[in-house]
C-alpha positions as CSV (number, residue, x, y, z in Angstrom):
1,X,97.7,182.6,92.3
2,X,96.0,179.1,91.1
3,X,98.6,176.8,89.2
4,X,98.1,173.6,88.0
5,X,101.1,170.9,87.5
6,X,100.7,168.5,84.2
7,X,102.6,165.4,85.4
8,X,103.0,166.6,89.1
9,X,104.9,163.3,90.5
10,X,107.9,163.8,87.9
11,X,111.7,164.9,90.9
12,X,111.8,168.4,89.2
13,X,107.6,169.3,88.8
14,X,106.7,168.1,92.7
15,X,109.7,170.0,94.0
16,X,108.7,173.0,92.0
17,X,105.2,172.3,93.4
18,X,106.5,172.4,96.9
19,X,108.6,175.7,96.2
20,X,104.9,177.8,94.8
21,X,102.6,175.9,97.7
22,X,105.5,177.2,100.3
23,X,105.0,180.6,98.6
24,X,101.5,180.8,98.8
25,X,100.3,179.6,96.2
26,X,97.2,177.6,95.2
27,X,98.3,174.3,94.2
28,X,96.8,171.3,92.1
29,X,98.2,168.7,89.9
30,X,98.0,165.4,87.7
31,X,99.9,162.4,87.2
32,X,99.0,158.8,85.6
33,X,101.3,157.4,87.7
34,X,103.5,159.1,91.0
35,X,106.2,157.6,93.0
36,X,108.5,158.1,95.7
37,X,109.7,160.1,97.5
38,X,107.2,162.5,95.1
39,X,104.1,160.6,96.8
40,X,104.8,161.2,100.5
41,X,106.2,164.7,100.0
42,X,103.1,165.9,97.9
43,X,100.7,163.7,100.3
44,X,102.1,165.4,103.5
45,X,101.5,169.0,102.0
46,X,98.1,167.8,100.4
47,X,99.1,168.1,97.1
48,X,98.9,164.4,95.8
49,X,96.3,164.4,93.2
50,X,92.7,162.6,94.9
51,X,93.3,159.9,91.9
52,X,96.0,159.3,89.1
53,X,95.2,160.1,85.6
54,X,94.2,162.4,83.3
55,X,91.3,164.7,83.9
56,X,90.1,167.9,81.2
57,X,87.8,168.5,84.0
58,X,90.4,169.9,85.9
59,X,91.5,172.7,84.0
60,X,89.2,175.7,84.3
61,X,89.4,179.1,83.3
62,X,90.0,180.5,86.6
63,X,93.9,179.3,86.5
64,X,96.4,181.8,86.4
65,X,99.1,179.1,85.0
66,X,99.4,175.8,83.4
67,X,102.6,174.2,84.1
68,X,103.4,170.7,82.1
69,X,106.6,168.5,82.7
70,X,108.1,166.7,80.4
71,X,106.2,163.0,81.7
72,X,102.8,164.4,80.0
73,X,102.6,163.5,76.2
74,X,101.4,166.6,73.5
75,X,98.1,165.3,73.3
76,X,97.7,164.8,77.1
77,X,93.7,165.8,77.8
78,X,94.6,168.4,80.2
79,X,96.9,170.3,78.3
80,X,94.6,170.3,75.2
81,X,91.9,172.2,77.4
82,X,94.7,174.5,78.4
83,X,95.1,175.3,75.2
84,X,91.7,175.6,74.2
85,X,90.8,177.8,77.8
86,X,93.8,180.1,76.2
87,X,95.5,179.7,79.5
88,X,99.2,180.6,80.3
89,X,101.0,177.2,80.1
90,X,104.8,176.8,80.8
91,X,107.0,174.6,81.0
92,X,109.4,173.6,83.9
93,X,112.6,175.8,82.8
94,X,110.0,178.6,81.1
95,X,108.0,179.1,84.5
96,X,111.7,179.2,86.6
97,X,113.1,182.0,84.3
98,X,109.7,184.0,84.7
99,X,110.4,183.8,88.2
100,X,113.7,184.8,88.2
101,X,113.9,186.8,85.1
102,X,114.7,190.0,87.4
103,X,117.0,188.0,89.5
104,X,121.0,187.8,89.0
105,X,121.2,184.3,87.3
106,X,124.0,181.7,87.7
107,X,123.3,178.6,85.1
108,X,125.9,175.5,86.1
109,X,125.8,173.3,83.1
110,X,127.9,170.6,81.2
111,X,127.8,166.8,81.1
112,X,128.9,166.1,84.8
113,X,128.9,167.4,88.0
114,X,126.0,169.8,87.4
115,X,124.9,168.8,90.8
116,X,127.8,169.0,92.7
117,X,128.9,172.3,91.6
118,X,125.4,173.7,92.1
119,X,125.2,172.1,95.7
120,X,128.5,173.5,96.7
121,X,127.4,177.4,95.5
122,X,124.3,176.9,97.8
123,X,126.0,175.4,100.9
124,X,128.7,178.2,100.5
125,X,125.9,180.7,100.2
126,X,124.1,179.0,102.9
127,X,127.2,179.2,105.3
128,X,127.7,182.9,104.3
129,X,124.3,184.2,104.6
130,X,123.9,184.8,101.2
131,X,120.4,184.9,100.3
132,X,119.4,182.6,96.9
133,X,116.8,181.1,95.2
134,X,117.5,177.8,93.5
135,X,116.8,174.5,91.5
136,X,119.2,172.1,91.7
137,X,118.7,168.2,90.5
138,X,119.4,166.7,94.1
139,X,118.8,166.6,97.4
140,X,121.5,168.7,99.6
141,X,121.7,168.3,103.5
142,X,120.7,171.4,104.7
143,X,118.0,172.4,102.2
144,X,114.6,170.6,102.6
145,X,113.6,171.3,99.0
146,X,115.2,170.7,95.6
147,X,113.8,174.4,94.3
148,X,113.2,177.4,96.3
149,X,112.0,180.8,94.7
150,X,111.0,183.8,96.6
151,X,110.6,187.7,95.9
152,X,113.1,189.2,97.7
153,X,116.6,186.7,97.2
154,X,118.4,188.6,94.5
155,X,120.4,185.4,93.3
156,X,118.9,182.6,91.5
157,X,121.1,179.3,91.0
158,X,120.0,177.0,88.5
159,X,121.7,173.6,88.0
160,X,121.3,173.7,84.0
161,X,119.9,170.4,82.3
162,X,120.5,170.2,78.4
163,X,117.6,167.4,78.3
164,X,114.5,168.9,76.3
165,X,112.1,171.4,78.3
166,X,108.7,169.8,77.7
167,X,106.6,167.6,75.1
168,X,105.6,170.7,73.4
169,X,109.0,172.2,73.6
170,X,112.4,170.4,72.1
171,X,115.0,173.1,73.5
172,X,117.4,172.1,75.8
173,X,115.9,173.3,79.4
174,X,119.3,175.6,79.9
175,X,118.7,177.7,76.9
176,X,115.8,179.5,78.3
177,X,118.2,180.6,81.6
178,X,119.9,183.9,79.8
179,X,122.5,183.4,82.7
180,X,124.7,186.3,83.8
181,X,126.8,183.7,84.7
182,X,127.2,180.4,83.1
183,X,129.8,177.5,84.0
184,X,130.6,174.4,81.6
185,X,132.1,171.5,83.5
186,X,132.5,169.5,80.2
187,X,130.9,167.9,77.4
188,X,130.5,164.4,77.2
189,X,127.8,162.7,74.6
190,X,124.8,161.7,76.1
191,X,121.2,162.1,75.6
192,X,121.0,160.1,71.7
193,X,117.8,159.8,71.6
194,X,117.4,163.2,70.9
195,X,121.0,164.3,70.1
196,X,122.0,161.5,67.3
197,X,125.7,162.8,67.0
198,X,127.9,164.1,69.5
199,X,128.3,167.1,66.9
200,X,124.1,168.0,67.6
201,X,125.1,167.4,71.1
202,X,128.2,170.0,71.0
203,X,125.9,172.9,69.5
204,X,123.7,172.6,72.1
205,X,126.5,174.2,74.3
206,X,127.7,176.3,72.0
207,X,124.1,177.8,72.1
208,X,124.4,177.6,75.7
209,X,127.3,180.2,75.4
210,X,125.5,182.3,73.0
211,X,123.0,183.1,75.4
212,X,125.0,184.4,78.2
213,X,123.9,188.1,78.6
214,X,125.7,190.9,77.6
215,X,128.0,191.8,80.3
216,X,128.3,188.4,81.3
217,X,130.9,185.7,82.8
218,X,132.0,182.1,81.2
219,X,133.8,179.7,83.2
220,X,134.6,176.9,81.9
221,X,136.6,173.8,82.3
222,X,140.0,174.1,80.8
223,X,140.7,170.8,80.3
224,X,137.8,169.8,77.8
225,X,138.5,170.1,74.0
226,X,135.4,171.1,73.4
227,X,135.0,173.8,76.0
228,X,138.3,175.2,74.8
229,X,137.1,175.8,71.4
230,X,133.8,177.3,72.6
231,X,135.9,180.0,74.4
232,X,138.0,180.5,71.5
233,X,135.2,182.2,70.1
234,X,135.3,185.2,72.7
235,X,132.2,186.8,72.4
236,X,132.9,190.5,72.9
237,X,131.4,191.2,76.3
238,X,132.0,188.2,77.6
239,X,134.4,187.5,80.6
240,X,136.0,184.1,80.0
241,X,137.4,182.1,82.7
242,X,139.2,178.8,82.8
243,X,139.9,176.4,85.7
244,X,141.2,173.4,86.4
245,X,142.0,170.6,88.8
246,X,143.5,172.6,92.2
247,X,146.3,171.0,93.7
248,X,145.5,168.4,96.3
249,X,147.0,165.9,98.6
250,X,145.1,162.2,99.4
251,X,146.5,160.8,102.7
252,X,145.0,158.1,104.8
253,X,141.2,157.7,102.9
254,X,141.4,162.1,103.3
255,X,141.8,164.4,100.4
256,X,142.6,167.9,100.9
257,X,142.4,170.7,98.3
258,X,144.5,173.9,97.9
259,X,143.2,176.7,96.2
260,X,144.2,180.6,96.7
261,X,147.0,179.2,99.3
262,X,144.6,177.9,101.5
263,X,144.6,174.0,102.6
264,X,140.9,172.9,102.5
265,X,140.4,169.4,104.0
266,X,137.5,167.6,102.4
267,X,134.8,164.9,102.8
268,X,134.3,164.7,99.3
269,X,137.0,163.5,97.1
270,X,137.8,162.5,93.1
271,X,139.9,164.4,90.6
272,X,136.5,165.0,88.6
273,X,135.0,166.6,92.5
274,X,138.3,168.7,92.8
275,X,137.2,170.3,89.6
276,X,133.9,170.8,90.4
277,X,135.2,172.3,93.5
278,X,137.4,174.7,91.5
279,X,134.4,176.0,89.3
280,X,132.3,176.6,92.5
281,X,135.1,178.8,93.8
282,X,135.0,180.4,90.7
283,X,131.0,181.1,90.9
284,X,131.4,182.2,94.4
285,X,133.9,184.6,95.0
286,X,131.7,186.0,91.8
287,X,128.9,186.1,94.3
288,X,131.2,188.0,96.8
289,X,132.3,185.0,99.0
290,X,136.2,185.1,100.7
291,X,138.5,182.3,100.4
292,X,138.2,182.2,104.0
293,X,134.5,182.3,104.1
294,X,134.9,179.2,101.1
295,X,137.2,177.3,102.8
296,X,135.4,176.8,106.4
297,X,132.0,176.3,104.3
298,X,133.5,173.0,101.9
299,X,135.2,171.7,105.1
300,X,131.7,171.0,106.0
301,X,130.0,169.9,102.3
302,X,129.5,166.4,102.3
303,X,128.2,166.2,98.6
304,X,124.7,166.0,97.0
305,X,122.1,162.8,97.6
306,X,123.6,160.3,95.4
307,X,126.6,161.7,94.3
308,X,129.7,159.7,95.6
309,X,127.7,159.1,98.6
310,X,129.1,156.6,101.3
311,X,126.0,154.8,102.5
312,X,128.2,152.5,104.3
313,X,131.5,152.6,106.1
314,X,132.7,149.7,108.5
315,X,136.0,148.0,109.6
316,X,137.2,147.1,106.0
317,X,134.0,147.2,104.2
318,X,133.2,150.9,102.4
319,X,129.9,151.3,100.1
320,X,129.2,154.1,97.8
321,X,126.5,154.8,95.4
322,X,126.4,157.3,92.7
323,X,124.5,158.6,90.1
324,X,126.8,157.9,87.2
325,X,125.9,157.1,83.5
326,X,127.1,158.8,81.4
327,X,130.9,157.4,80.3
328,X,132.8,160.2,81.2
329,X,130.7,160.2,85.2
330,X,131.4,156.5,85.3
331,X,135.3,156.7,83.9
332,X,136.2,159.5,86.8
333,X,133.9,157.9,89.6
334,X,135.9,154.4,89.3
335,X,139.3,156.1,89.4
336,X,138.2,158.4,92.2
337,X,137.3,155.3,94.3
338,X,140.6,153.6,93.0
339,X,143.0,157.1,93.7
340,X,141.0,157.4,97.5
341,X,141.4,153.3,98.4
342,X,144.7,152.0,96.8
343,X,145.2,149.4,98.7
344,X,141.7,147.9,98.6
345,X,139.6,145.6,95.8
346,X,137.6,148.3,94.4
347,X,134.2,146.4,93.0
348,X,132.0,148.8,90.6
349,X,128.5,147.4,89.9
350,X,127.2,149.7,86.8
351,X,123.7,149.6,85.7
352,X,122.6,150.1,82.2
353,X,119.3,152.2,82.5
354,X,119.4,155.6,80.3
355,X,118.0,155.6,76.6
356,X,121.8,156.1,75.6
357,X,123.6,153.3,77.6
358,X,120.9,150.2,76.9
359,X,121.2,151.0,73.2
360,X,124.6,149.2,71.7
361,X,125.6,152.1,69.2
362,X,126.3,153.8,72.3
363,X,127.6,151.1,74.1
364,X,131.7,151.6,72.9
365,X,131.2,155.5,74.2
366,X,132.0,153.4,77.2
367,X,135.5,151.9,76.3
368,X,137.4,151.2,79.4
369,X,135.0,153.1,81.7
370,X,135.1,150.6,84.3
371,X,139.2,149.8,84.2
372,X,140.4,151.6,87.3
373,X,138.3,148.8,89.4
374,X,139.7,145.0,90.2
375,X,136.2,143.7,89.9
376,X,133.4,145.1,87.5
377,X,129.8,144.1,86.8
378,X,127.7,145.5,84.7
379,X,124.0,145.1,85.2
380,X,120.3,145.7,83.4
381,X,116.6,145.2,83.0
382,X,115.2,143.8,79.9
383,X,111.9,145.5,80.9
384,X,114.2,148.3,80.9
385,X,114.6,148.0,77.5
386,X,110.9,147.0,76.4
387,X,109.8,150.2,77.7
388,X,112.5,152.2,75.4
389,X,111.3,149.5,72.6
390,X,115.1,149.0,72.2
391,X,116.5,145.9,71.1
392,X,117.8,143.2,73.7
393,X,121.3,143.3,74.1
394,X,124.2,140.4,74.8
395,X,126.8,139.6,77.1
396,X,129.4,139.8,73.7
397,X,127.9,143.1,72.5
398,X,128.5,144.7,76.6
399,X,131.7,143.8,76.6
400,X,133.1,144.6,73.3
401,X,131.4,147.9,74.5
402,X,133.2,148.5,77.8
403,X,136.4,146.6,76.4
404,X,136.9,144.1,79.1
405,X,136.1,140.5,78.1
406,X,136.1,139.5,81.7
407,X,133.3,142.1,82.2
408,X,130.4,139.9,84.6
409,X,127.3,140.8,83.0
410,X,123.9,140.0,84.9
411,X,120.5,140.7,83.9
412,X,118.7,139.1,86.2
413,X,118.1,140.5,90.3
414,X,117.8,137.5,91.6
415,X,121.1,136.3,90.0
416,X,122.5,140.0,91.0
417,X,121.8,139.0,94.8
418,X,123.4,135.4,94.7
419,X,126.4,137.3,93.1
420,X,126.7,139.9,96.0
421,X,126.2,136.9,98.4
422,X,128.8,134.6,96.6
423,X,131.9,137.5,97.0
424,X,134.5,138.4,99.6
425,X,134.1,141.4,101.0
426,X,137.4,141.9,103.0
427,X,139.0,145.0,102.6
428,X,136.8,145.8,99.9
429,X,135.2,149.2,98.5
430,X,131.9,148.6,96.6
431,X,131.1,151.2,94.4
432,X,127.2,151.3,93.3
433,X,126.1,153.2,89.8
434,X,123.2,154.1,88.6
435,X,120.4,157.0,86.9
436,X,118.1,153.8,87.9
437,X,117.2,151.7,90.9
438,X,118.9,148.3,89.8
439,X,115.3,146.1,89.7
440,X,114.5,147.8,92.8
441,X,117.2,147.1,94.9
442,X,117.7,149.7,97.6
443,X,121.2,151.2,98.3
444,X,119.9,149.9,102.1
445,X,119.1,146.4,100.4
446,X,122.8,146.4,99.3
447,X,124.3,146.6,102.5
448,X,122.4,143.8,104.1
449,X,123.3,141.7,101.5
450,X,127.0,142.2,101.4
451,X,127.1,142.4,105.2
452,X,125.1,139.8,106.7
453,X,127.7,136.9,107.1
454,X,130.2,139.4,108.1
């Protein structure tokens, strides 16, 4: 089989990349512009395109697939040769359900903790010796790749995104899954720039549901409105399943869970990650998993790259970043640092970086988001918002949105570093948040800047 990627370097297209070249499969790609950890990973395999840009030249008739991502625009060179070769072009999710479309298929969707849930199911099946394909948004110790499809696993996990599937394409990448069983963590607007209400944003979930197959299971958060009024609809056919928060007990910096009678002591923590832990219990013992066989594999999850992860912990100094933007993500990650470290000064920095949070109709969605810390920043790029051609915002406009007039508001890295340098640390938990990369400032750049007097 010869494939070629359409925007190759994009975290979902070079992982999918990987996943065919590890399978055999004859690789090439495209890209005006790549960058890491895409660039190394392709380079080691000897997949990074010889130059960036776009190339007709490169599409011939002998290609069994086309395979665009969502990077490449409609009248990108390469896919208007596809077109005119009459060549089999897919997009991201359309190419995954091919591959899996005689597979038993478990779609984790909703606002937040997509990741998280999806990560647990694979360490779990990981630790029982369950054999699964998989695409999930992050990287998850144990697995070297963010997507794996084979012939023979008969499971396929898909962490389900309800962003649109490709230029040429404007349905949300989960409705092409037809999962036989689909979880809904919750909904929470995002995404305005193509959903303009939060009531286009609710359908797209309600569609979600609709394309469960017959036969089917939907678990769903109980706790949600929305969620709750999507199940009312009980589709004959359809098992419906609520969960909720499990019962848990934070002592000394260490939550523990208890679910089926069993006390499960965890590295993760969070109301919002005892959920998520809930509706991966539900998945799993779905997938023939024990309690037992649950409980020893989350005593050993420590979470997904970039999700409530500690990337420093010292004497009285503990660092976290996370990939929180959305309101709802940043509301629960602030009070889940607050809940596991009462007695410290919780400090959230929050970067503005998605369409939706740089653009200040969207801006009061965030109402009291950062309240659970003693100290809160929030931070952007204007050249963030000249490449969304938004209009600049204000320090007024920020914090009307987030409701906190003593919001700190920096726009500026330089001035973002003499901040971190001016603060005491001492007995502090620092919480990092961000879809972005804060002007380029590492999560390793943080630490040496809060630590280096210390």
């Amino acid at each position: 089989m010869r494939v070629h990627f359409i925007a190759i370097g994009g975290s979902a297209m070079h992982n999918l990349a990987i996943a065919l070249h590890q399978k055999g499969y004859q690789v090439s790609g495209s890209d005006d512009e790549i960058f890491e950890p895409s660039r190394t990973r392709l380079m080691n395999l000897g997949l990074l395109p010889e130059r960036e840009g776009w190339d007709s030249s490169r599409i011939t008739s002998d290609l069994d697939a086309v395979i665009v991502g969502m990077h490449a625009k409609k009248d990108n060179p390469e896919l208007e040769a596809a077109h005119q070769l009459g060549l089999k072009i897919y997009s991201y999710p359309e190419y995954l359900y091919e591959a899996s479309k005689d597979k038993f298929r478990v779609v984790i969707g909703g606002s937040h903790g997509k990741t998280t849930i999806t990560s647990m199911i694979m360490h779990v099946a990981k630790c029982a010796g369950i054999d699964i394909d998989y695409m999930v948004g992050a990287k998850v110790d144990g697995f070297d790749v963010m997507v794996k499809l084979t012939d023979d696993a008969p499971f396929m996990i898909f962490e389900g995104d309800e962003y649109l599937t490709s230029p040429i394409d404007p349905r949300p990448k989960f409705h092409l899954y037809h999962p036989h069983i689909a979880l809904l963590s919750g909904i929470a607007w995002d995404h305005m720039n193509v959903f303009p209400t939060f009531d286009d944003y609710v359908i797209q979930f309600n569609t979600f549901y609709h394309l469960i197959e017959t036969g089917g299971t939907f678990i769903y958060f109980e706790e949600d409105k929305e969620l709750r009024q999507i199940a009312a609809n009980q589709r004959a056919g359809i098992q419906h399943v609520p969960y909720n928060v499990p019962e848990y007990l934070t002592k000394n910096g260490r939550t523990s869970a208890i679910i089926d009678g069993i006390d499960i002591p965890l590295t993760i923590f969070g109301k919002h990650n005892l959920a998520n832990l809930k509706g991966a219990w539900e998945v799993c013992k779905r997938l023939g998993v024990g309690i037992n066989e649950f409980s020893s594999a989350m005593r050993s999850f420590k979470g997904a790259s970039n999700r409530l992860e500690c990337v420093h912990n010292e004497d009285d100094l503990v660092i976290f970043r996370d990939f929180a933007h959305s309101p709802s993500k940043v509301k629960a990650t602030v009070a889940a640092v607050r809940e596991q470290y009462p007695s410290r000064k919780v400090v959230a920095i929050f970067e503005l970086h998605t369409y939706s949070s740089l653009n200040k109709n969207f801006l009061p969605e965030y109402q009291g988001a950062l309240n659970s810390a003693d100290q809160s920043v929030v931070f952007f790029s204007p050249h963030a918002l000249e490449l969304k051609r938004l209009s600049m915002l204000d320090t007024d406009e920020i914090r009307a949105g987030f409701g906190n007039s003593g919001l700190k508001v920096i726009s500026n890295r330089v001035d973002l570093v003499d901040w971190l340098q001016e603060q005491d640390w001492t007995n502090s938990a620092l919480l990092l948040m961000s879809s972005g990369n804060f002007d380029g400032i590492s999560p390793a750049q943080f630490v040496g800047i809060v630590t280096q007097d210390r």
